[in-house]
TILUMRO-126289 format. One record per residue (C-alpha): residue in three letters; y, x, z. Coordinates in steps of 0.001 Angstrom, whole numbers. Last residue first. Example, Ala and Ser with C-alpha at 12.3 -4.5 7.8 and 13.67 -1.06 7.14 Angstrom:
2
r: SER | py: -1060 | px: 13670 | pz: 7140;
r: ALA | py: -4500 | px: 12300 | pz: 7800;
END
This chain:
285
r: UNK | py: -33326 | px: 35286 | pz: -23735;
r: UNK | py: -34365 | px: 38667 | pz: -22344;
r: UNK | py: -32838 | px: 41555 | pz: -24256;
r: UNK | py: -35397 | px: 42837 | pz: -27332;
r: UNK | py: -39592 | px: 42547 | pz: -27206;
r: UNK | py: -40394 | px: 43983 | pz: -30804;
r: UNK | py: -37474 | px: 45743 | pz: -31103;
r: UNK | py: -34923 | px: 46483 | pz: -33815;
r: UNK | py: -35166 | px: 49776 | pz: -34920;
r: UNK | py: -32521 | px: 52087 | pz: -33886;
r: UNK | py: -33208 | px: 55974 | pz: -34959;
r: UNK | py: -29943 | px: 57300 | pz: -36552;
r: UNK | py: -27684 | px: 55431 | pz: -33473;
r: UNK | py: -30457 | px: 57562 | pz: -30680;
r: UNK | py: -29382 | px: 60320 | pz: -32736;
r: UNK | py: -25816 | px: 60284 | pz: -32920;
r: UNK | py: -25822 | px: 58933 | pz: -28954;
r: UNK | py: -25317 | px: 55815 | pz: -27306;
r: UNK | py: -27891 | px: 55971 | pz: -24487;
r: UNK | py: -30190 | px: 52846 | pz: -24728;
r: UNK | py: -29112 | px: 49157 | pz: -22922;
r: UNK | py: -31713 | px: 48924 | pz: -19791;
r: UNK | py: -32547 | px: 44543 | pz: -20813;
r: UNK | py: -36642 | px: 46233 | pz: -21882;
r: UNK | py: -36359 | px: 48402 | pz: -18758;
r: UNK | py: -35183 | px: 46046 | pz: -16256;
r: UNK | py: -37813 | px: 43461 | pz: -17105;
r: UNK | py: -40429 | px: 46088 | pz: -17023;
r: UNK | py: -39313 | px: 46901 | pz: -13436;
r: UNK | py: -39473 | px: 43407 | pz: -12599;
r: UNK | py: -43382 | px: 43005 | pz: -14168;
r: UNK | py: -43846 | px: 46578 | pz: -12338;
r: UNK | py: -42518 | px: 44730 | pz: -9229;
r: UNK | py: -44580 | px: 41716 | pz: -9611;
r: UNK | py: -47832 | px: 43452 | pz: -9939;
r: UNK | py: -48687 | px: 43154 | pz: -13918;
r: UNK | py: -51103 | px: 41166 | pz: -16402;
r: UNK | py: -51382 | px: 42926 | pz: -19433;
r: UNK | py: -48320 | px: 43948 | pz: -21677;
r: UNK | py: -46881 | px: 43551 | pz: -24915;
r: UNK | py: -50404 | px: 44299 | pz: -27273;
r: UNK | py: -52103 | px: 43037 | pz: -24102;
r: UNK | py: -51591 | px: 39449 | pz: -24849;
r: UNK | py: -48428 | px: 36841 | pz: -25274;
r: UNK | py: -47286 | px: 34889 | pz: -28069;
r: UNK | py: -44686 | px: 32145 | pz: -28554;
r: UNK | py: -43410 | px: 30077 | pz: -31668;
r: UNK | py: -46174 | px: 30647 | pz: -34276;
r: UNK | py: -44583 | px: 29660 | pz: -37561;
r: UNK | py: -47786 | px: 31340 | pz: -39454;
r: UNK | py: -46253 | px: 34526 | pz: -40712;
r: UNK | py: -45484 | px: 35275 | pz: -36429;
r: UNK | py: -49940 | px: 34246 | pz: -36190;
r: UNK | py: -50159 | px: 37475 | pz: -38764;
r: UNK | py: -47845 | px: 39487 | pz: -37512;
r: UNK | py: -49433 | px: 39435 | pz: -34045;
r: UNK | py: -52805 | px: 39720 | pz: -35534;
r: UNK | py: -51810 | px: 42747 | pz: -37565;
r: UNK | py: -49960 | px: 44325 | pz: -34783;
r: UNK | py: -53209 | px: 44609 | pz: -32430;
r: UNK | py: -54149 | px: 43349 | pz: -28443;
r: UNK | py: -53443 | px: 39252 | pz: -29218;
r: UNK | py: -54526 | px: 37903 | pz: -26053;
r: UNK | py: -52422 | px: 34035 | pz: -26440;
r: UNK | py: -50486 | px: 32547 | pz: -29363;
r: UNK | py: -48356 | px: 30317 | pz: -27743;
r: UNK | py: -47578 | px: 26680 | pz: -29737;
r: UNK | py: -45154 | px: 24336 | pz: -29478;
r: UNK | py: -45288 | px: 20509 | pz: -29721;
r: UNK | py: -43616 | px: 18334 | pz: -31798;
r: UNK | py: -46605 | px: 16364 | pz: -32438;
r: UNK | py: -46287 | px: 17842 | pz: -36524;
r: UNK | py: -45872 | px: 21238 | pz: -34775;
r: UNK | py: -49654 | px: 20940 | pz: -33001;
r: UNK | py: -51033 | px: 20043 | pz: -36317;
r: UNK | py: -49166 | px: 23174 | pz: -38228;
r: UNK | py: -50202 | px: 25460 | pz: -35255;
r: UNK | py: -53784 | px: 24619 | pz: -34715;
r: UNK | py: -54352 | px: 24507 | pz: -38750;
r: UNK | py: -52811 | px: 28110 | pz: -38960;
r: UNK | py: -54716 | px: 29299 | pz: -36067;
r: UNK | py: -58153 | px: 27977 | pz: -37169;
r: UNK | py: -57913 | px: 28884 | pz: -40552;
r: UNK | py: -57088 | px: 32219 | pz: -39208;
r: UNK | py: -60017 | px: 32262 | pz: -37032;
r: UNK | py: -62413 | px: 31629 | pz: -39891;
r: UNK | py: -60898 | px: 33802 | pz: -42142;
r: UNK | py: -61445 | px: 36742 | pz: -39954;
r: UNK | py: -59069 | px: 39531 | pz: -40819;
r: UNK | py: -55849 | px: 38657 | pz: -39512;
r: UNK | py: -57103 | px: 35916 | pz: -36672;
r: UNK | py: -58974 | px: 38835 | pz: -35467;
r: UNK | py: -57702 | px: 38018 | pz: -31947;
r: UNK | py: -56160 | px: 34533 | pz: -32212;
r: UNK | py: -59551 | px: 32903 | pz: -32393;
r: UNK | py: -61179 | px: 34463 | pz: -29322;
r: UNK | py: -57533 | px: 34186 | pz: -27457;
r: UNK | py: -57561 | px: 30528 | pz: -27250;
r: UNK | py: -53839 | px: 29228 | pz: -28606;
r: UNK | py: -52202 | px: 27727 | pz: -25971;
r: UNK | py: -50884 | px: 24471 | pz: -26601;
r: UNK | py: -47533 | px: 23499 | pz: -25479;
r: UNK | py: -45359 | px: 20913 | pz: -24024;
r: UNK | py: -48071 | px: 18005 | pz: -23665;
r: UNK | py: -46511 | px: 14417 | pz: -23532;
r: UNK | py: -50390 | px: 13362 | pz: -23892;
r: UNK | py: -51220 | px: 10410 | pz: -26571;
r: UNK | py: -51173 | px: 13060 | pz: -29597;
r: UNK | py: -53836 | px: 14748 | pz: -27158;
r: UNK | py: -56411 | px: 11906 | pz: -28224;
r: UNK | py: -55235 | px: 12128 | pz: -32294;
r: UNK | py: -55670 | px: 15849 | pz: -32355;
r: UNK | py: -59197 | px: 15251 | pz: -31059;
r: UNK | py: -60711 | px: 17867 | pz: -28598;
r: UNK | py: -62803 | px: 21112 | pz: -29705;
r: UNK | py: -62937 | px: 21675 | pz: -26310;
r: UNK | py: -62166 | px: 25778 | pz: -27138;
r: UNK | py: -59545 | px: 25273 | pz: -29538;
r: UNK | py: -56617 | px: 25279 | pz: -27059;
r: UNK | py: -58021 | px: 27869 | pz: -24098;
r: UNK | py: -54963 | px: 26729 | pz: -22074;
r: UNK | py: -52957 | px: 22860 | pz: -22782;
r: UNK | py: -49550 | px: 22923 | pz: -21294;
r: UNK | py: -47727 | px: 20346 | pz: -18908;
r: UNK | py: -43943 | px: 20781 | pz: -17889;
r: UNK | py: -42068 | px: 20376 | pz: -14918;
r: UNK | py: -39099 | px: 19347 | pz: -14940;
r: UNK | py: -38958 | px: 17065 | pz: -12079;
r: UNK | py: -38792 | px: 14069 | pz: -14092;
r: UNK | py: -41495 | px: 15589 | pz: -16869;
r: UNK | py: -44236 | px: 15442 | pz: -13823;
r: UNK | py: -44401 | px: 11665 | pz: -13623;
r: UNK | py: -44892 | px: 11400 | pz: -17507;
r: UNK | py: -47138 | px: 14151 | pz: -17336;
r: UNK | py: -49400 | px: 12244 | pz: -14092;
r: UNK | py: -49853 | px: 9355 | pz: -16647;
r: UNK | py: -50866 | px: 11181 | pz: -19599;
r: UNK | py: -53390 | px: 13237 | pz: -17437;
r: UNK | py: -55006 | px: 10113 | pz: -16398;
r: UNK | py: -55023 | px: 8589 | pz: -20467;
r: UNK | py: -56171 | px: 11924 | pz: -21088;
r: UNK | py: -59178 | px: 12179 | pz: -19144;
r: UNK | py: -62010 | px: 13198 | pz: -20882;
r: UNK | py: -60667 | px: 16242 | pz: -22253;
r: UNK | py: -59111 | px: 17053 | pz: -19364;
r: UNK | py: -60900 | px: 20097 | pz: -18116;
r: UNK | py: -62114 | px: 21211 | pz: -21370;
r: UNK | py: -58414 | px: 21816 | pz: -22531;
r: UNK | py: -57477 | px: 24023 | pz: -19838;
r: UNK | py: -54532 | px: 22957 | pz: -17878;
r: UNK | py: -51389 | px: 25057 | pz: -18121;
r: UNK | py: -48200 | px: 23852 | pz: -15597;
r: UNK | py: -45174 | px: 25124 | pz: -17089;
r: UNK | py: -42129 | px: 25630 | pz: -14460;
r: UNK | py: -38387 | px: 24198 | pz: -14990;
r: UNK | py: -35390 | px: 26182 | pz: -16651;
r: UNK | py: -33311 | px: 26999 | pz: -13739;
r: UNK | py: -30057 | px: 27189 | pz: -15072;
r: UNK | py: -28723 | px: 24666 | pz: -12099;
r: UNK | py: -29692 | px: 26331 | pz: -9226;
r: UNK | py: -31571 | px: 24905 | pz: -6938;
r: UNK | py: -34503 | px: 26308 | pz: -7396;
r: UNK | py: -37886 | px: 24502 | pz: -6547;
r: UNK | py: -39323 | px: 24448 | pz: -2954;
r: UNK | py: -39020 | px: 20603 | pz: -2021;
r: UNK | py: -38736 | px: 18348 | pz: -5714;
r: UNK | py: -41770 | px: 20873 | pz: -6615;
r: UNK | py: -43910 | px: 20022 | pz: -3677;
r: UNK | py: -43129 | px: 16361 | pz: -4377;
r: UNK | py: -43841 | px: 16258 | pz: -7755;
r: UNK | py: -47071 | px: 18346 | pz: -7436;
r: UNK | py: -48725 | px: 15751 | pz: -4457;
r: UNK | py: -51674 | px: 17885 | pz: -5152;
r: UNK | py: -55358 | px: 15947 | pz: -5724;
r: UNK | py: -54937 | px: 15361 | pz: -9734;
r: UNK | py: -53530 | px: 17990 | pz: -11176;
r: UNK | py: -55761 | px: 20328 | pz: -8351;
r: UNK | py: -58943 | px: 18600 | pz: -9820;
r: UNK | py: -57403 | px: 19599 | pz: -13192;
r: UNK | py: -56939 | px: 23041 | pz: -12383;
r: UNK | py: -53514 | px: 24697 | pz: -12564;
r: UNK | py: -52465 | px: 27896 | pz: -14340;
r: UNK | py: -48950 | px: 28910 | pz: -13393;
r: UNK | py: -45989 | px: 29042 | pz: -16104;
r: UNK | py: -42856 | px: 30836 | pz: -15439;
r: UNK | py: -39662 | px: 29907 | pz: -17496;
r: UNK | py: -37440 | px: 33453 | pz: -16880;
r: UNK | py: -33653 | px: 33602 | pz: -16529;
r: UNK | py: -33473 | px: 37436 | pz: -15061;
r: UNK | py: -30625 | px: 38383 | pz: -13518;
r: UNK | py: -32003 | px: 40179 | pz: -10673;
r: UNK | py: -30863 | px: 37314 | pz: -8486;
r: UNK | py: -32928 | px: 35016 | pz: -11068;
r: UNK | py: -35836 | px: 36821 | pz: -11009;
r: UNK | py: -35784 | px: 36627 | pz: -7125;
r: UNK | py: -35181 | px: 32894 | pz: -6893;
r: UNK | py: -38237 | px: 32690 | pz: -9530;
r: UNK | py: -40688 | px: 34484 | pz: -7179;
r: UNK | py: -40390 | px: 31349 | pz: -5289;
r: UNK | py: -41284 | px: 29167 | pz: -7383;
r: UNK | py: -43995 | px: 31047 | pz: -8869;
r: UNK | py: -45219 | px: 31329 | pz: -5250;
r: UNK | py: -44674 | px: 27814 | pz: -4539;
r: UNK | py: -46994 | px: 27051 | pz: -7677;
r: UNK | py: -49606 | px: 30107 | pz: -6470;
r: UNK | py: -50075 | px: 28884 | pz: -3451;
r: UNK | py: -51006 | px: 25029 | pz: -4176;
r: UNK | py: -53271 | px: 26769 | pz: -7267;
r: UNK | py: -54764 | px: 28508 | pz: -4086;
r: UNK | py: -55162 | px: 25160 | pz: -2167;
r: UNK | py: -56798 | px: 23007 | pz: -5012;
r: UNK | py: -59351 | px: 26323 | pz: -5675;
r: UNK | py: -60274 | px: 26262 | pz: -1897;
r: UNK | py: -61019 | px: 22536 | pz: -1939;
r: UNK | py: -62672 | px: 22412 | pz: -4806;
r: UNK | py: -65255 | px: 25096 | pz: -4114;
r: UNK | py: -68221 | px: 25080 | pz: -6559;
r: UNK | py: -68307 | px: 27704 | pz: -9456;
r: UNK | py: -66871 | px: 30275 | pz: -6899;
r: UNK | py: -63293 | px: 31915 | pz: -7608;
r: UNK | py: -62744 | px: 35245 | pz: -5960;
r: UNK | py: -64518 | px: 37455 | pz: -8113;
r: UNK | py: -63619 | px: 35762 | pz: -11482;
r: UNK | py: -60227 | px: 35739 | pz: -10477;
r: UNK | py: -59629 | px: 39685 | pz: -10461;
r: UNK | py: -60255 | px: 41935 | pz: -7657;
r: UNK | py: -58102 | px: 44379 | pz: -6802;
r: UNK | py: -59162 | px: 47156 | pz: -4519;
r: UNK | py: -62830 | px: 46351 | pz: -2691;
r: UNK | py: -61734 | px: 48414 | pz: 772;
r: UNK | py: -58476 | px: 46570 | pz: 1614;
r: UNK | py: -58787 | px: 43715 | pz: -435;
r: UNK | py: -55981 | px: 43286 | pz: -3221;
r: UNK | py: -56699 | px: 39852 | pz: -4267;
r: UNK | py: -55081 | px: 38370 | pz: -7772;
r: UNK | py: -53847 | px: 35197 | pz: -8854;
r: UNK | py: -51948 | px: 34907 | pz: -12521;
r: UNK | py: -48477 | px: 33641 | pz: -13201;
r: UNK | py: -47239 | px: 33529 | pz: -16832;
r: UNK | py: -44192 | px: 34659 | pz: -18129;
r: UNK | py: -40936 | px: 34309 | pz: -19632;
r: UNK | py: -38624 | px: 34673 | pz: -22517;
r: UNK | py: -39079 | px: 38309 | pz: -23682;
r: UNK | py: -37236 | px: 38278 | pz: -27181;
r: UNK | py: -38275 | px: 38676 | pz: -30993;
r: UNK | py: -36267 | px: 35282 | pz: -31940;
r: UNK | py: -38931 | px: 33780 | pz: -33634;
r: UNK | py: -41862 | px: 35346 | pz: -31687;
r: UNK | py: -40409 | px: 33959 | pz: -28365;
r: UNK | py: -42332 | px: 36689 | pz: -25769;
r: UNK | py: -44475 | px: 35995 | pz: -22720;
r: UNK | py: -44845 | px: 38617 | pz: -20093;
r: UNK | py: -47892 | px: 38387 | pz: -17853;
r: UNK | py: -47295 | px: 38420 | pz: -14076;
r: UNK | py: -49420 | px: 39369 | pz: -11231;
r: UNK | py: -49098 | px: 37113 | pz: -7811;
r: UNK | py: -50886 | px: 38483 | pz: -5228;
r: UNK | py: -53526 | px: 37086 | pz: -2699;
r: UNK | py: -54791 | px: 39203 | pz: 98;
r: UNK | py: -52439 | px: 37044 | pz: 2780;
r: UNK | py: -55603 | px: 37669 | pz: 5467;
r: UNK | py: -55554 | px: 33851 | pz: 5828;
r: UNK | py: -55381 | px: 33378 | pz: 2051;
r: UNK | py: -58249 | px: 35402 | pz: 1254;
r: UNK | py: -60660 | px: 34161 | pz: 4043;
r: UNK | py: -59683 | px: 31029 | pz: 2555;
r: UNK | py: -60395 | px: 31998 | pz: -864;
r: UNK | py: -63876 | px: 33758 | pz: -517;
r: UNK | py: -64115 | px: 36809 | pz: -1450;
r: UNK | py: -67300 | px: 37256 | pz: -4136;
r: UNK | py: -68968 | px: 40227 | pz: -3921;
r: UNK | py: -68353 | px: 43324 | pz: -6563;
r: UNK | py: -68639 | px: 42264 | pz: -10201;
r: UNK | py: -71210 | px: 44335 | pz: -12442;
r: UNK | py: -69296 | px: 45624 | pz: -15461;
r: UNK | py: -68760 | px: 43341 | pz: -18367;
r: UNK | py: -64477 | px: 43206 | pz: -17989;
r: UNK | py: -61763 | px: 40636 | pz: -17419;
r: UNK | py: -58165 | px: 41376 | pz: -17867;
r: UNK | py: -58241 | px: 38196 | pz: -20612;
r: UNK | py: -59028 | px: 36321 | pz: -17710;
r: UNK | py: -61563 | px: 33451 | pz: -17422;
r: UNK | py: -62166 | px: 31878 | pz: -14035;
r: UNK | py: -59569 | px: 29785 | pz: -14876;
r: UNK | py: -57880 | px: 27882 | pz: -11705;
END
C-alpha cells in the first residue's frame, strides 16, 4: 500500500498504529476518491483508500499506519481493502450506482495473495459489474515486469485489471511496460499539478499520454487541485482525472451522498432553465 497520499500534510504525525492491532479493533475505513471520464465530463468511478479512525487519535491517514518494514501486515490490509471494495460495490450498485473501483495494491501483496481466487469468491455477481482496477506503483515493479506480466494475464480472466500509480516517478522504459497488459497509467500528481504553467511538467504529461495511447492504454491524470491544469491535461487527450479540484478522499457515505447529489436532477424552474451550464462532473456513466 502507498504510503503517499495526496491528503497528506507536513505537520508532525501522531504514533504509528500498527495494522493488526488496527484490524482486530475493525479501525480501518474505506474512503473513496471520485474519478471522472474527462471526455465525456461524467463521474465514472473511484478509487479506494485505507483509513483508521482511532478512538482518541481521530483519523489517521496511511502514512501513520503503514511502517517502512511490515510485509505481512501491509499484504493483509491490501487483502481487506480488495473484499472491501468488493463489497462496497454490491451497495453502489443497489443505490444505482455502476461504479469501476480501483484499490491500491503492493507488489509484495501482487505477488503473495491468491487475488484470482479471492476475487472469483467475493466479487459481484451481477452481470454489469464492470471488474476492479488493481494500481501498482511504478517503482515497485520496475524490475519485475516479466513477473507482473505473468500474474496480469492471470488477473485479466477474472476481470480484474492492472494499473501503473505514481507513472513518471520510476522513470521506467516505455518499451519494458509495452510488455505488461497494463490498463492504465496514472499520471504522478507532482507533474500533473502545474502541468499548465510549468513547461517541464507539461512536456511530461503530453509525452506520458501520447506514448501511453500508442500501447492502447489509458491514462488518469491524478491530484490536479486548479481549472487550468485540469483543462490543460483535457487539451491533451487525457482520458480520466481525479484530485481535489472534484473531491478529496471521502467516508463512504459522504462519497454515496455525493453520488446522489451530482445524479439529484435540478428543480425545473425559469431561472434554474436561464442558468444551466453543463457540468463539470454530470450523471454517472
Amino acid at each position: 500500500m502507498s504510503v503517499s497520499d495526496p491528503d497528506s500534510t507536513d505537520v508532525e504525525s501522531p504514533p504509528r498504529i500498527a495494522i493488526a492491532e488496527a484490524l482486530r479493533h475493525h479501525w480501518f475505513e474505506v474512503w473513496y476518491q471520485p474519478k471522472v471520464d474527462l471526455k465525456r465530463k461524467c463521474l465514472i468511478g473511484a478509487e479506494a483508500l485505507a483509513r483508521i479512525r482511532h478512538p482518541e487519535l481521530g483519523v489517521l491517514l496511511p502514512g501513520d499506519f503503514i511502517p517502512e518494514v511490515d510485509e505481512d501486515g501491509i499484504t493483509e490490509l491490501a487483502e481487506y481493502m480488495l473484499l472491501a471494495a468488493l463489497c462496497d460495490w454490491r451497495m453502489f450498485d443497489e443505490a444505482g450506482y455502476n461504479l469501476h473501483l480501483a484499490v491500491n495494491m503492493p507488489a509484495s501483496a501482487l505477488l503473495k495473495l491468491p487475488i484470482p481466487k479471492l476475487v472469483s469468491e467475493y466479487r459481484p455477481k451481477a452481470i454489469r459489474w464492470p471488474g476492479i482496477t488493481l494500481e501498482v506503483a511504478e517503482e515497485q515493479v520496475a524490475g519485475d515486469l516479466a513477473r507482473v506480466d505473468d500474474i496480469a494475464g492471470r488477473l485479466r480472466d477474472g476481470k480484474i485489471a492492472l494499473a501503473i500509480d505514481d507513472f513518471g516517478t520510476a522513470c521506467s522504459s516505455f518499451s519494458n511496460l509495452s510488455e505488461v497488459s497494463f490498463a492504465e497509467f496514472k499520471l504522478a500528481g507532482g507533474y500533473v499539478r502545474g502541468c499548465a504553467t510549468d513547461g517541464a511538467k507539461g512536456a511530461i504529461c503530453r509525452d506520458a499520454i501520447e506514448l501511453a495511447h500508442c500501447l492502447g492504454v489509458a491514462v488518469v491524470a491524478d491530484g490536479f487541485d486548479n481549472a487550468v491544469d485540469m483543462q490543460a491535461v483535457m487539451a491533451m487527450d487525457c482520458d480520466f482525472g481525479q484530485g481535489p479540484l472534484i473531491a478529496p478522499f471521502l467516508p463512504k457515505q459522504e462519497f454515496l451522498d455525493l453520488l446522489r447529489l451530482r445524479n439529484a436532477p435540478p428543480p425545473i424552474t425559469p431561472k434554474a432553465i436561464m442558468r444551466a451550464r453543463p457540468a463539470l462532473v454530470g450523471r454517472v456513466a
